[in-house]
C-alpha positions as CSV (number, residue, x, y, z in Angstrom):
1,X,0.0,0.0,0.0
2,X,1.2,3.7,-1.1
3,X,0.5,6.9,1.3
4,X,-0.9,9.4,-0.6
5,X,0.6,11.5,-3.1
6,X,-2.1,13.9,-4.1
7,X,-5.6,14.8,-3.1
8,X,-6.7,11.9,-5.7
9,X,-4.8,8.8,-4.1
10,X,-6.4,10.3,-0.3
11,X,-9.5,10.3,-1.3
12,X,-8.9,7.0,-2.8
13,X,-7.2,5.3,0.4
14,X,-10.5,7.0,2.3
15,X,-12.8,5.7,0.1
16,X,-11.3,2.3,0.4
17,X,-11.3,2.7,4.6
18,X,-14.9,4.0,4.1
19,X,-14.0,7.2,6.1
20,X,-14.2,10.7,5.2
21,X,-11.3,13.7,6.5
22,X,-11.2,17.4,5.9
23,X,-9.1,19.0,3.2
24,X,-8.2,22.5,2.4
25,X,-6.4,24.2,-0.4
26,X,-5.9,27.3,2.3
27,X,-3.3,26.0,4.6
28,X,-2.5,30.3,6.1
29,X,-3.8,28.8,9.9
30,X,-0.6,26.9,10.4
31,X,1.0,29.9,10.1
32,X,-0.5,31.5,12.7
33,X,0.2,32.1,16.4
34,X,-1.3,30.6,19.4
35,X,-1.1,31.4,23.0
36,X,-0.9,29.0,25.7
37,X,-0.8,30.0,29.0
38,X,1.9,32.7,29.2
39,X,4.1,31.4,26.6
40,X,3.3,31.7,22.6
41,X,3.9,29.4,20.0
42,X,5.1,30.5,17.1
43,X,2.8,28.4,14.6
44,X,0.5,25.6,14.6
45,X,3.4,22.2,13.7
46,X,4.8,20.8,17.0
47,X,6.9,17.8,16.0
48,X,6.0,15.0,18.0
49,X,8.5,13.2,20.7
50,X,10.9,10.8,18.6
51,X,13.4,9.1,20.7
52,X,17.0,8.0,19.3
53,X,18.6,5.6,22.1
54,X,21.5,7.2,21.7
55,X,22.4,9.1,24.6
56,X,25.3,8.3,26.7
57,X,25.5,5.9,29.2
58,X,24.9,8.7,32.3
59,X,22.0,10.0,30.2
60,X,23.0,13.5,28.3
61,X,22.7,13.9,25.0
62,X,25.3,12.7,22.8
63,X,26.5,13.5,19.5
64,X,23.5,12.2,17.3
65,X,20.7,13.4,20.0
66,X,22.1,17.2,19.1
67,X,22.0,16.2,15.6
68,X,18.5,15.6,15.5
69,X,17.4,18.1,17.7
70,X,19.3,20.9,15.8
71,X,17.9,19.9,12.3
72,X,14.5,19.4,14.3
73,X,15.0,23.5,14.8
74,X,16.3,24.2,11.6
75,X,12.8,22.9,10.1
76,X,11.0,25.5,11.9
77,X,8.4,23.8,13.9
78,X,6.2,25.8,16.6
79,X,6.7,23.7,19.3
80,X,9.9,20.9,20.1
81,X,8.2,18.0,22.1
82,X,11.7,16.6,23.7
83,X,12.1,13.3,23.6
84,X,11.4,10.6,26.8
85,X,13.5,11.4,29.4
86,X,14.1,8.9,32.0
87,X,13.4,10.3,35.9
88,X,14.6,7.2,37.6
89,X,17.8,4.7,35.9
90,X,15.8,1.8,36.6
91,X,12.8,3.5,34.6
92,X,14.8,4.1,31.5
93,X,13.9,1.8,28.3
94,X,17.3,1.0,27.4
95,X,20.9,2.1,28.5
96,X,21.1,4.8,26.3
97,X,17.8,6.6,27.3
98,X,18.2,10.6,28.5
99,X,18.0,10.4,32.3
100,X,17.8,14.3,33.7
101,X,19.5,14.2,37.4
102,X,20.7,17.0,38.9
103,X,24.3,16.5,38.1
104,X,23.5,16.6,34.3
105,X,20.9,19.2,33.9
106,X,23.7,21.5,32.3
107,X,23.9,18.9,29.3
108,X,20.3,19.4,28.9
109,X,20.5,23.3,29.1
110,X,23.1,23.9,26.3
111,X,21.2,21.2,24.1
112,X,17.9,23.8,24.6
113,X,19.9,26.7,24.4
114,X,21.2,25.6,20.7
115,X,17.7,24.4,19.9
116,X,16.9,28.2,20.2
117,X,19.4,30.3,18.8
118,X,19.4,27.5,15.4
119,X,15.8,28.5,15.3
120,X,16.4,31.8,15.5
121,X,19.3,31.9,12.8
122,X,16.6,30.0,10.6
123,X,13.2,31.3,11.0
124,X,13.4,34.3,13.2
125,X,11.6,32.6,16.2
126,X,12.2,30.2,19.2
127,X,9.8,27.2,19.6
128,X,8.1,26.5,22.6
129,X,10.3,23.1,24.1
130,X,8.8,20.4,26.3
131,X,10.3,17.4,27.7
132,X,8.8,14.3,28.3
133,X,9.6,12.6,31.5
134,X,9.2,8.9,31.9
135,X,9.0,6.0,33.5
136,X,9.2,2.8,31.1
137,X,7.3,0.7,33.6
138,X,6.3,-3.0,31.3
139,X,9.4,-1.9,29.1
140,X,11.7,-1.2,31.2
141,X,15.6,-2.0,30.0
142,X,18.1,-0.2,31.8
143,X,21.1,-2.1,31.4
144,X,19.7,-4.0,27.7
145,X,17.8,-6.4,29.8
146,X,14.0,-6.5,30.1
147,X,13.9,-5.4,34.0
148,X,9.7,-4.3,34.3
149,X,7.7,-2.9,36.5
150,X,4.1,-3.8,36.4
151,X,0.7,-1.9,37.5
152,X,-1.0,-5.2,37.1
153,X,-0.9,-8.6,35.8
154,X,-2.2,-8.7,31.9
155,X,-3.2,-11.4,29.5
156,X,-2.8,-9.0,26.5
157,X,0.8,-8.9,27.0
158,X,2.2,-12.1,29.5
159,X,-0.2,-14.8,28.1
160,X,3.1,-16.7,26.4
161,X,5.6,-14.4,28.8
162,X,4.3,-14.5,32.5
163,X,5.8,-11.9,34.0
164,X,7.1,-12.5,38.0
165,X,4.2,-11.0,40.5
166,X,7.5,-9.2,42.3
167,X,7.2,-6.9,39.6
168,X,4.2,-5.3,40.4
169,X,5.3,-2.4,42.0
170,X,3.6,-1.0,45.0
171,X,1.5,1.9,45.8
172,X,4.5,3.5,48.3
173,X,6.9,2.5,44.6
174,X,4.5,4.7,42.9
175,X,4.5,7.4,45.4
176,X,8.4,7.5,45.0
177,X,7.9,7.6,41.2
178,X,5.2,10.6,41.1
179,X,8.2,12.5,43.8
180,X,11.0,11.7,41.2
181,X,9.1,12.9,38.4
182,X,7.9,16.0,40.0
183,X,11.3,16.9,40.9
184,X,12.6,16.6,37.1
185,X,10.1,18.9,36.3
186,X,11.2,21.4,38.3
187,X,15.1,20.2,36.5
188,X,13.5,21.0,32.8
189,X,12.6,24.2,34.3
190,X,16.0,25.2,35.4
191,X,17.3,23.7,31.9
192,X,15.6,26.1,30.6
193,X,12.8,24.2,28.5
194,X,9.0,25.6,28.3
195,X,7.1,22.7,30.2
196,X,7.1,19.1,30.4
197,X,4.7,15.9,29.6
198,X,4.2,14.1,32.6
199,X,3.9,11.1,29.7
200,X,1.3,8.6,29.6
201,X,1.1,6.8,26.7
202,X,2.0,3.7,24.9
203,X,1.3,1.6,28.1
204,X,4.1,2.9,30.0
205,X,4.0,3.5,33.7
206,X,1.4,5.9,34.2
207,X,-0.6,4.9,31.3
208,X,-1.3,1.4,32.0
209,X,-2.0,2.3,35.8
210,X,-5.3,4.2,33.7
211,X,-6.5,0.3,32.8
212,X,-5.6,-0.8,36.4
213,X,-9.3,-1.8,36.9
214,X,-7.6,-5.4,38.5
215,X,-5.2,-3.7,40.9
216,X,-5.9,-3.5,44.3
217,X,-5.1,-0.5,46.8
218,X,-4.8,3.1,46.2
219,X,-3.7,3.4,42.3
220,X,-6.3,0.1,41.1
221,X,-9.9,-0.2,40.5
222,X,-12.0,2.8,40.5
223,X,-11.6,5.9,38.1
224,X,-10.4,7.9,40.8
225,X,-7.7,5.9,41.5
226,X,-6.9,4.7,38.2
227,X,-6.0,8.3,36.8
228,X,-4.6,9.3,41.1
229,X,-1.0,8.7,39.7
230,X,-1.3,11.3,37.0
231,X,-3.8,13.7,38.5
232,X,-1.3,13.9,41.2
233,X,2.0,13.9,39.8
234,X,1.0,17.0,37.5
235,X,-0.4,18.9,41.2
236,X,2.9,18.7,42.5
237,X,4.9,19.4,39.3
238,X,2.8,22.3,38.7
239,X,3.3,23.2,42.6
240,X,6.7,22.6,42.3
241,X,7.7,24.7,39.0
242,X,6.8,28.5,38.3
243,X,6.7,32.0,36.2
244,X,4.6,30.3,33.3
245,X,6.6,27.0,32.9
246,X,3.8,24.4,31.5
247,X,2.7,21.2,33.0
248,X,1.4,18.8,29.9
249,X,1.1,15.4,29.4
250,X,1.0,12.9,26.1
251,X,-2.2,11.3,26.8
252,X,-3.4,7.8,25.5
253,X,-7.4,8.3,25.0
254,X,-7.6,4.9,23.4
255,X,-5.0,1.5,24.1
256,X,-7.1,-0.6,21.2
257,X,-7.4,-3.3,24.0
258,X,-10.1,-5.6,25.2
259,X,-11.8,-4.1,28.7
260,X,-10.2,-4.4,31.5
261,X,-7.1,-4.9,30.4
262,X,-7.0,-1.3,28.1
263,X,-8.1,2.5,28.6
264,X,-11.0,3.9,26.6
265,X,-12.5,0.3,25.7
266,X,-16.2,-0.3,25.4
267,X,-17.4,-2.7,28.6
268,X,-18.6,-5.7,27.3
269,X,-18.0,-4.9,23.3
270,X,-14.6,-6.1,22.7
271,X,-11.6,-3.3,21.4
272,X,-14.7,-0.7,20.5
273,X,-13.4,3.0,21.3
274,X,-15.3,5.0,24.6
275,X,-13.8,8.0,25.3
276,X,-16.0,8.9,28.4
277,X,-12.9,8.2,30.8
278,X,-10.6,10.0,28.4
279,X,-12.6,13.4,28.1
280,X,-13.3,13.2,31.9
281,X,-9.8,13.4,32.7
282,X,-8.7,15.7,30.2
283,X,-11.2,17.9,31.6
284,X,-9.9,17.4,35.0
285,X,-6.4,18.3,33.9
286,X,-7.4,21.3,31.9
287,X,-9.6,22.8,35.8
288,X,-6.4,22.2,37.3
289,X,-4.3,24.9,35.2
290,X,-3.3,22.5,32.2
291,X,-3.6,24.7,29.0
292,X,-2.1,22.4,26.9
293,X,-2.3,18.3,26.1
294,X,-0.6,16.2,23.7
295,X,-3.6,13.4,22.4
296,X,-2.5,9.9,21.3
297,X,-3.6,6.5,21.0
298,X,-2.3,2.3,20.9
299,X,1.2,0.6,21.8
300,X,4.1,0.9,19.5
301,X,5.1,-2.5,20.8
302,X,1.6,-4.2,20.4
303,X,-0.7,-2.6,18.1
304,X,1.7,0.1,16.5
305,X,-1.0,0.3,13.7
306,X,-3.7,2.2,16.2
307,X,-0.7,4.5,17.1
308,X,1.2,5.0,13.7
309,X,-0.6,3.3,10.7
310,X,2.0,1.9,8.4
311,X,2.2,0.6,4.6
312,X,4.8,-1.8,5.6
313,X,5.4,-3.0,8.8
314,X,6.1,-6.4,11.1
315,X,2.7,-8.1,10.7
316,X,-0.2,-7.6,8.6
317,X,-2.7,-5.4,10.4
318,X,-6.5,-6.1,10.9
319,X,-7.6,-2.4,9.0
320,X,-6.8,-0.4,6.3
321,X,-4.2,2.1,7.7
322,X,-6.6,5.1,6.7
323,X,-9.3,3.7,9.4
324,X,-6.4,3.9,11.6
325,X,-5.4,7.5,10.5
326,X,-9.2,8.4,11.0
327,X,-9.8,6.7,14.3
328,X,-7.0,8.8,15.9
329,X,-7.8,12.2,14.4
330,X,-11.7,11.8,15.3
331,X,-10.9,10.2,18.5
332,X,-8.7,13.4,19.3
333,X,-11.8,15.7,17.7
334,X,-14.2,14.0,20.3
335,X,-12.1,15.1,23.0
336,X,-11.6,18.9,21.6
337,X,-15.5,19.2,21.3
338,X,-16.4,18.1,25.1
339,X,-13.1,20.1,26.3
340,X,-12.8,22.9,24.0
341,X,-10.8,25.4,26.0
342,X,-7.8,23.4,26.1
343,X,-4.9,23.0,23.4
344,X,-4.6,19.9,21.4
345,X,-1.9,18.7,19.4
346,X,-2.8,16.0,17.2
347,X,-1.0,12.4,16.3
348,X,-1.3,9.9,13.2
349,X,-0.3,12.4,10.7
350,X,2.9,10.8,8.8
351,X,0.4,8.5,6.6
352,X,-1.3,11.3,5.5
353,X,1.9,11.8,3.3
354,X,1.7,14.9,1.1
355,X,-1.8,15.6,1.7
356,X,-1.1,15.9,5.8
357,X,-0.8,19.7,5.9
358,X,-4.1,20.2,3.9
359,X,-5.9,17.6,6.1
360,X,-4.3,19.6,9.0
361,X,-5.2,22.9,8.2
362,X,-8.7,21.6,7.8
363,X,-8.9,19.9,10.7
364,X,-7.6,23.2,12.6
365,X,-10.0,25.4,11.5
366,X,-12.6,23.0,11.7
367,X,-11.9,23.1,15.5
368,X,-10.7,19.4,15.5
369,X,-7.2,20.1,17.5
370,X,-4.8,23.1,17.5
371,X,-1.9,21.7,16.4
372,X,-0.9,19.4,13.8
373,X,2.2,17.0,15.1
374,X,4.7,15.1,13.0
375,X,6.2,12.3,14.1
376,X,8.1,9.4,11.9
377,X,7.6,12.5,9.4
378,X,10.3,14.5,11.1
379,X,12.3,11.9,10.9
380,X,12.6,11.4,7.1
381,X,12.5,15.3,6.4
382,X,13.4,17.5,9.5
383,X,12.6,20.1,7.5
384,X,8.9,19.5,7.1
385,X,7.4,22.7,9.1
386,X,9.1,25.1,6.9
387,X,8.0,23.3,3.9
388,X,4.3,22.8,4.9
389,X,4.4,26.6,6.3
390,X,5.7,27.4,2.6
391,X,3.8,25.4,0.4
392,X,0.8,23.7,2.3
393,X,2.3,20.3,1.8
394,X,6.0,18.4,2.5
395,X,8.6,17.6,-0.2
396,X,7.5,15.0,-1.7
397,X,10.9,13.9,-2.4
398,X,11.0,13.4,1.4
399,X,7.7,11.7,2.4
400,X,7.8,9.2,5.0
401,X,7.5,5.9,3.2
402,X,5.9,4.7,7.0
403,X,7.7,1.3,6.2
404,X,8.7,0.7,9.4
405,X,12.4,0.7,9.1
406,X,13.1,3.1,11.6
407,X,11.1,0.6,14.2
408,X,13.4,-2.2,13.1
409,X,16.2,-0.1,14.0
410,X,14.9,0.7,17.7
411,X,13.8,-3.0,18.3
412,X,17.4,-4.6,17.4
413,X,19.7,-4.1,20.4
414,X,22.3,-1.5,20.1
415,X,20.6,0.5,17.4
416,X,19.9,4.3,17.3
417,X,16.7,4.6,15.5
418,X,16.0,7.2,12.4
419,X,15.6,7.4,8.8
420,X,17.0,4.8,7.1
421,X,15.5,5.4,3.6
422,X,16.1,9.2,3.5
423,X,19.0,10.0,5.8
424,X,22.4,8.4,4.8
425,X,23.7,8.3,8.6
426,X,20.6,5.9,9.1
427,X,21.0,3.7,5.7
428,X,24.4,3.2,7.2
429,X,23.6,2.2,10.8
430,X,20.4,0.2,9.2
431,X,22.7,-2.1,7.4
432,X,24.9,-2.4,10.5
433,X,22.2,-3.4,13.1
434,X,19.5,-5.1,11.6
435,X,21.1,-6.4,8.1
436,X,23.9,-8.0,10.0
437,X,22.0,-9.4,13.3
């Protein structure tokens, strides 16, 4: 399957999904400004969190980390979602995940200092920088190992692979965890970075504690204490930072799991989207100060094509990616309508190919999200804000062929994921890692 090259081959692929998105030729409200809380962001592209593995072994950024984040400011975008950034070493996902301690916040400062004055140089603005902080929970790896740390026991994932009950990790673990990851906030701050995502997505830590309906005690069973870990953590990170800094969070609204063992599943009717939960607590964090949220959905490890619909990938999937595509941006739309007075960046828009700036724009002014984020995009053509700000649409020449490749990188051990069909420094470590394993 091809991503679309023109308006034609979308509305093809849509027709195929049987699914309908916006389009528009005028593409000015990317352009435009947007305030959110006392910070502004320049325009309406945020490119979405892409990690690399390949920081050192204490956790700064090494040399390809500032690679990618100073041709990520060289494209132009509005807002620089920072990468996950471990809070805790036995947290990270692999040995050569960022960790921000106190020792190393300096690393972390000049790396967003650059970010700045490149964008400058450029484009004659700053974007607005967030850094994700994480806990890897299920996944885990800090010395190449897999080392997790469970909410709960679940079929979906231990069914061939039971997983010890020692690593379900206790309420008084999880209280430590919120403390660490309230502290790093306060680290970004005095890094000098805009905000950070207090992340829960993609079934780590604090986003599978959202499907704990099984666990027991304080952080298990009811909605209140499903969604206590993150309610809380962003209190005390917004209590513990000041003088505008932003408290966000990327947000799964949808795992694509069977009830109980996956947030925003249907009781009683399979994988079938609800997004009652999802809105509620959106519209919790947006009464508690939050002006700004980063919506996605699925499990890159499980179900990557809920999260990132691909043409090509590791198995065949059970939809036509465009469903896929469509789920997420109406999913995300859903949420906007019943909470419309926060910020949205968006997710799921690489497939869109060279019509994902038209759809965007549409989708903007249609009041569907307020910002259109790039992910795998970014990837393949750094450059893509400027050129979608320009023209309305990418280089085609630099499309994201969403074949997966970069994935294949990340899940063989040792390898530093990016572009392997459009940037030469990936074609090279593509054939290293996964050619020769």
């Amino acid at each position: 399957m091809q991503i679309p090259k023109n308006r034609e081959s979308l509305e093809n692929l849509c027709r195929e999904a049987g699914v309908s998105l916006p389009w528009t030729e005028d593409t000015s409200v990317l352009k435009s400004s947007l305030k959110i809380g006392d910070l502004t962001a320049p325009n309406r592209i945020a490119y979405q969190a892409m990690e690399g593995c390949d920081g050192t072994s204490g956790g700064e950024p090494d040399e390809l980390t500032v690679r990618r984040y100073l041709r990520f400011a060289k494209g132009g975008p509005g807002i620089i979602w920072f990468e996950a950034t471990a809070v805790m070493e036995e947290g990270r996902a692999n040995p050569r995940q960022l960790y921000i301690r106190s020792d190393n916040k300096d690393a972390f400062a000049r790396l967003a200092d650059r970010i700045r004055e490149t964008s400058l140089k450029e484009n004659g603005y700053a974007p607005l920088i967030f850094m994700q902080l994480t806990h890897s929970g299920r996944y885990s790896k800090p010395y190449g190992t897999p080392a997790p740390k469970i909410a709960y026991h679940s079929p979906v994932f231990e069914a061939t692979k039971p997983i010890p009950d020692d690593a379900i990790v206790s309420d008084e673990y999880l209280d430590s965890v919120s403390e660490h990851l309230s502290a790093a906030a306060k680290l970004a701050q005095q890094a000098g970075f805009d905000g950070v995502d207090i992340k829960s997505c993609h079934r780590y830590l604090l986003c599978e504690l959202l499907s704990g309906f099984t666990r027991n005690g304080r952080y298990g069973g009811s909605y209140e204490n499903r969604t206590k870990m993150l309610v809380q953590t962003v209190g005390s990170a917004m209590a513990s930072t000041d003088n505008g800094f932003i408290v966000s969070s990327r947000l799964n609204i949808y795992d694509g799991f069977v009830w109980p063992y996956g947030f925003g599943s249907t009781e009683g009717n399979g994988i079938e989207p609800c997004y009652d939960e999802a809105i509620r607590l959106v519209g919790t964090l947006r009464k508690m100060g939050m002006p700004l949220i980063n919506l996605t959905m699925g499990n890159p490890y499980f179900n990557p094509h809920v999260n990132r619909p691909f043409a090509k990938g590791g198995y065949e999937p059970p939809e036509h990616p465009m469903y896929g595509v469509y789920r997420m941006l109406d999913g995300i739309r859903r949420v906007k309508e019943a909470v419309p007075d926060i910020a949205i960046i968006s997710s799921g828009l690489s497939f869109l190919g060279s019509e994902s700036g038209r759809t965007a724009a549409a989708c903007i002014s249609d009041g569907w999200f307020d910002f259109a984020g790039y992910g795998r995009q970014t990837l393949a053509d750094p450059d893509v804000a400027r050129e979608v700000l320009k023209d309305g649409h990418p280089d085609p020449k630099k499309l994201c062929m969403c074949c997966s490749k970069c994935t294949e990188i990340m899940r063989t051990p040792g390898g530093t994921p990016g572009c392997a069909v459009r940037d030469s420094v990936y074609t090279e470590i593509y054939q290293k890692t996964v050619l020769r394993k």
